[in-house]
Backbone bond lengths (Angstrom), bond angles and torsions (degrees), N, CA, C in turn:
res aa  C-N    CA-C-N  psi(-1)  N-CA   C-N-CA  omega(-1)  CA-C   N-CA-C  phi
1 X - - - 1.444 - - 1.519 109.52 -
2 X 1.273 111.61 149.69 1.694 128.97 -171.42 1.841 96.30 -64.04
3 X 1.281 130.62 124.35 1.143 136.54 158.04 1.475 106.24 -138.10
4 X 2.066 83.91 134.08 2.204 88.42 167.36 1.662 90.53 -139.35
5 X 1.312 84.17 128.97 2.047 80.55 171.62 1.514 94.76 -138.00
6 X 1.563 99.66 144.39 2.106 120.63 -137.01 1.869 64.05 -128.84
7 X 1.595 90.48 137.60 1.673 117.77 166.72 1.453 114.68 -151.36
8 X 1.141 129.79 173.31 1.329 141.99 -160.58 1.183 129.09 71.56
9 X 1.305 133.44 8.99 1.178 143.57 170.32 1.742 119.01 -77.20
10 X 1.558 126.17 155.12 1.142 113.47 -135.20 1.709 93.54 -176.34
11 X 1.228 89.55 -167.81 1.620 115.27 177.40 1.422 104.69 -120.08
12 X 1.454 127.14 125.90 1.309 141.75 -177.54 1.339 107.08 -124.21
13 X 1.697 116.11 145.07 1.544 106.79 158.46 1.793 94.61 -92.19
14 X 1.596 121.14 177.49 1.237 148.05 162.92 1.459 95.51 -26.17
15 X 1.340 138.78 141.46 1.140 131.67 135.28 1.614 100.17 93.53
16 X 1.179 115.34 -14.25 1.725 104.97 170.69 1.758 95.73 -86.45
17 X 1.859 82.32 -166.83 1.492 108.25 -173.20 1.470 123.72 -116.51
18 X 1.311 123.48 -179.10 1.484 113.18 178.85 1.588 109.72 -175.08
19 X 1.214 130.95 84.99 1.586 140.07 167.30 1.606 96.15 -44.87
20 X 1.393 111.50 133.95 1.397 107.71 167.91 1.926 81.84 -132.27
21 X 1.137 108.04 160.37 1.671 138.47 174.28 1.515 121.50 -143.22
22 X 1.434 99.09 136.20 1.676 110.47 -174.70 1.504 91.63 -133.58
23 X 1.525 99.45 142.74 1.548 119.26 -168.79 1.248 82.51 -115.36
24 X 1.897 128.74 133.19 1.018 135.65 143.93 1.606 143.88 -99.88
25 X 1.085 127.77 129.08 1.308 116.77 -162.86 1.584 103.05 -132.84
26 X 1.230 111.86 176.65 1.933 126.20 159.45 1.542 102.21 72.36
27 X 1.945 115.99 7.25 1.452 87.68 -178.65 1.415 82.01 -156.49
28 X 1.893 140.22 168.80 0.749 123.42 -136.59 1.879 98.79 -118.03
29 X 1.280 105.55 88.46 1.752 131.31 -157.18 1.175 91.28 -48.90
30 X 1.235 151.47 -26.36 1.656 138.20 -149.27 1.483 98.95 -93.59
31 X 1.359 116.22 -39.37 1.588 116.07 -160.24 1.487 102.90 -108.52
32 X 1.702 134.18 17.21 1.370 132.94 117.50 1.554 139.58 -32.62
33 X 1.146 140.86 148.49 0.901 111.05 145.12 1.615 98.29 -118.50
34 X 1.542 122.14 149.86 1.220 133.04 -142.70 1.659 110.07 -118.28
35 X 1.125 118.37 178.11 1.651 115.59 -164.53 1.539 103.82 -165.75
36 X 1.368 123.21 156.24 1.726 124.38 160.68 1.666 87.12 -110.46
37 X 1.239 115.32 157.57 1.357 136.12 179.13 1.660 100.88 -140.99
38 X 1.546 125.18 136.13 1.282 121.81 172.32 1.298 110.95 -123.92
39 X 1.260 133.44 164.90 1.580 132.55 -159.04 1.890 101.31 -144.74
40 X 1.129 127.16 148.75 1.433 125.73 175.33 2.103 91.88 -138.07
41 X 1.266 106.21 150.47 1.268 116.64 161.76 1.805 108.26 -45.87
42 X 1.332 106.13 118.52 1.441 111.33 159.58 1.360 97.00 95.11
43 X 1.527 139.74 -11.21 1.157 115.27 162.21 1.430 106.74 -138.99
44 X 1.664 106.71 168.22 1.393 130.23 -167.90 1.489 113.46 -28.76
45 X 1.325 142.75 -179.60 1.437 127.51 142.49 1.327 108.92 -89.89
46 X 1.842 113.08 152.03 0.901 106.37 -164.43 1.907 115.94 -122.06
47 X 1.026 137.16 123.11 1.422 127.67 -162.20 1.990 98.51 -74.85
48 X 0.981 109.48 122.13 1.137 129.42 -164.56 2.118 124.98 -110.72
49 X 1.115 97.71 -14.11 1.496 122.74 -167.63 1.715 103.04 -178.81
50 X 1.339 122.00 130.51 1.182 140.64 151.39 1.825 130.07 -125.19
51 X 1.557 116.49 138.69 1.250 93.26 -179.92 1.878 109.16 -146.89
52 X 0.963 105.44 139.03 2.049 108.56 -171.31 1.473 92.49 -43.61
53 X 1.963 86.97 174.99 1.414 90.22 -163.71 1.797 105.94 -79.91
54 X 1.358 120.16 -12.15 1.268 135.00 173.16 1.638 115.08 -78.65
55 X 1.168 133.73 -28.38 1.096 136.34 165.53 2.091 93.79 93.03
56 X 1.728 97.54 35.44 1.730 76.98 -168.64 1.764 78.93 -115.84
57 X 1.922 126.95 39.57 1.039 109.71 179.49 1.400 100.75 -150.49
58 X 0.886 146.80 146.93 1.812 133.80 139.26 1.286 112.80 -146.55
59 X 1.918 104.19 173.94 1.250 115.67 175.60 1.367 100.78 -150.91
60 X 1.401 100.65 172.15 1.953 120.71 -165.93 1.317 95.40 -155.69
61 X 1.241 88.76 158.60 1.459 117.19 -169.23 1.653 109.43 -91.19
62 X 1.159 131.06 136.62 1.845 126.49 -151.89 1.592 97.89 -50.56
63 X 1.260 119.52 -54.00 1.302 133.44 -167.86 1.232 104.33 -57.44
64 X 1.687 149.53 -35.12 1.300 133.09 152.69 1.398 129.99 -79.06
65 X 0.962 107.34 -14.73 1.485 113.22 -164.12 1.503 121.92 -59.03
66 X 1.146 154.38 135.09 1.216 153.56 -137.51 1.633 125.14 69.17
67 X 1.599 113.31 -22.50 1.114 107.77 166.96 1.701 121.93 -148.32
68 X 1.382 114.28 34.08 1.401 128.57 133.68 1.073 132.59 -102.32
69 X 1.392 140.76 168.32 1.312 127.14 -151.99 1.975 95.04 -159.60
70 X 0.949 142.11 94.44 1.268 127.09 157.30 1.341 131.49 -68.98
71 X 1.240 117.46 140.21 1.474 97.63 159.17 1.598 92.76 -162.31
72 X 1.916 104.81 176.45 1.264 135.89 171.03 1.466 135.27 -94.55
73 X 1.716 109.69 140.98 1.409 98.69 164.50 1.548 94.34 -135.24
74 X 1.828 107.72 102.04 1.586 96.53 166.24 1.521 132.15 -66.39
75 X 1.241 112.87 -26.50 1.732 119.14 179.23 1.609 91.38 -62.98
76 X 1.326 121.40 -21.61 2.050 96.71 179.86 1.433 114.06 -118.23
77 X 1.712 100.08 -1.41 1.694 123.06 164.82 1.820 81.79 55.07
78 X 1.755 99.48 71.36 1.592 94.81 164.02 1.495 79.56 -151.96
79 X 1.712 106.32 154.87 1.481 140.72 -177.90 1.285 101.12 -124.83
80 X 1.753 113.59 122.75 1.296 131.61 -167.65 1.978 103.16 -117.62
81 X 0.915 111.59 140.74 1.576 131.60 179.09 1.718 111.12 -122.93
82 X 1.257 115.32 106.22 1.707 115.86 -177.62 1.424 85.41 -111.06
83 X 1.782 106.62 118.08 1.388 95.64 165.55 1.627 96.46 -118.90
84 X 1.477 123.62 133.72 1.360 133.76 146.57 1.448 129.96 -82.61
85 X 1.395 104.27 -167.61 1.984 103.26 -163.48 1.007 113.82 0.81
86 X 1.538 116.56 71.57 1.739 106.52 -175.92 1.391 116.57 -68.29
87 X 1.358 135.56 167.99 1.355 126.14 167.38 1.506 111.78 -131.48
88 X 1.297 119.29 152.66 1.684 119.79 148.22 0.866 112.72 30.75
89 X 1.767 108.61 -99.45 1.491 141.42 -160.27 1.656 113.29 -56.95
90 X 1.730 111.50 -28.96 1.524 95.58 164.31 1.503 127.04 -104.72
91 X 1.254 116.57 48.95 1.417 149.08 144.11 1.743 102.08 -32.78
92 X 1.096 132.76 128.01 1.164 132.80 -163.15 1.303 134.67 146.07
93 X 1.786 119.84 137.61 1.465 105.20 165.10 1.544 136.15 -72.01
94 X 0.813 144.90 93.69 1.514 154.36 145.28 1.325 125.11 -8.66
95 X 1.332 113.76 112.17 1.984 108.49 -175.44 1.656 76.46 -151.68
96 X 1.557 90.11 136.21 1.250 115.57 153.95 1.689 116.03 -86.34
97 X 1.576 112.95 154.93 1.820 113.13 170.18 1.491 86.72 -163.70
98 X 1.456 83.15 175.56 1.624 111.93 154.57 1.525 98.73 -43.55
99 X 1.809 106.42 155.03 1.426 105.09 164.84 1.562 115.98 -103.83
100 X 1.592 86.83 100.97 1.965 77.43 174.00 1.353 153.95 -86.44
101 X 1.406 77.86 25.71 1.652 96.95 171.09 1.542 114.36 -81.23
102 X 1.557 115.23 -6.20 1.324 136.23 -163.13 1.470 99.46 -124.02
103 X 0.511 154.40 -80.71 2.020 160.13 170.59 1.417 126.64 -81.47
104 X 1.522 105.55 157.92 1.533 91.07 161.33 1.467 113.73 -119.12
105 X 1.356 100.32 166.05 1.686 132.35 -153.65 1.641 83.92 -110.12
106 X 1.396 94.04 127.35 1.673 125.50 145.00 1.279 120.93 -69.68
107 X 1.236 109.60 -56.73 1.509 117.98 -161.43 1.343 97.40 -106.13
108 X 1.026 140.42 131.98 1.320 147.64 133.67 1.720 119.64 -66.70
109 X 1.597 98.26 87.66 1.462 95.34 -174.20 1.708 88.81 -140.24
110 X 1.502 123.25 142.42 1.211 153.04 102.17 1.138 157.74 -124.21
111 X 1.916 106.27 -178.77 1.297 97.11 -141.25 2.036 95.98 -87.18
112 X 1.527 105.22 -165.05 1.099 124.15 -179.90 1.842 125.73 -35.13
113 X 1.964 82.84 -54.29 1.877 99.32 176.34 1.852 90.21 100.79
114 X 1.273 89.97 154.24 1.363 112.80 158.05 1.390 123.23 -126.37
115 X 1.602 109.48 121.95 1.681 100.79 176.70 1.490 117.85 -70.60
116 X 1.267 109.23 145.94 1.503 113.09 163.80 1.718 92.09 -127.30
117 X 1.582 92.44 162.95 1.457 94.53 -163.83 1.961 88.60 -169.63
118 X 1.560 76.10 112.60 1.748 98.77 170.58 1.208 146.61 -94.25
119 X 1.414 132.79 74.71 1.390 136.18 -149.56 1.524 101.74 -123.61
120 X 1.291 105.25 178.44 1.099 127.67 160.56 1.416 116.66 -152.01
């Protein structure tokens, strides 16, 4: 069965950092290509970072770009999120998936999420 469970999420002030990691299992992680998606009360979820199934591609969304960083390790079928100068506005739960802006999904399954949460 499809399992992703998202960790490293936390309490940040402005301007710090935060590695988040998703362990994937039950489906065959290499020949994905993979994504973090973040969600806030009251609006949509939002795909936020995407990256091929080789890790020789990615993209971000304008609002992170310059200081998140995705990337892959298929030999441990884990998806890594480096976010720097975080701010405010990306306050949010965190779930890694498939990227479905790129394929389609059978299953509609995710995982738990990890909060990150930006204050000062």
């Amino acid at each position: 069965e499809v399992h992703l469970a998202e960790s490293g999420g936390g309490l940040v002030q402005p301007g710090g950092s935060l590695r988040l990691s998703c362990a994937g299992s039950g489906f065959t992680f290499y020949a994905y290509p993979m994504a973090w998606y973040r969600q806030t009360p009251g609006k949509a979820r939002e795909l936020v970072a995407g990256i091929s199934e080789t890790g020789d591609s990615t993209k971000y969304v304008d609002s992170v770009k310059g200081r998140f960083t995705i990337s892959r390790d298929n030999s441990k079928k884990m998806l890594y999120l480096q976010m720097n100068n975080l701010k405010p506005e990306d306050t949010a739960v965190y779930y890694c998936n498939p990227d479905r802006s790129a394929i389609r999904i059978e299953v509609d399954y995710w995982g738990q999420g990890t909060q990150v949460t930006v204050s000062s």
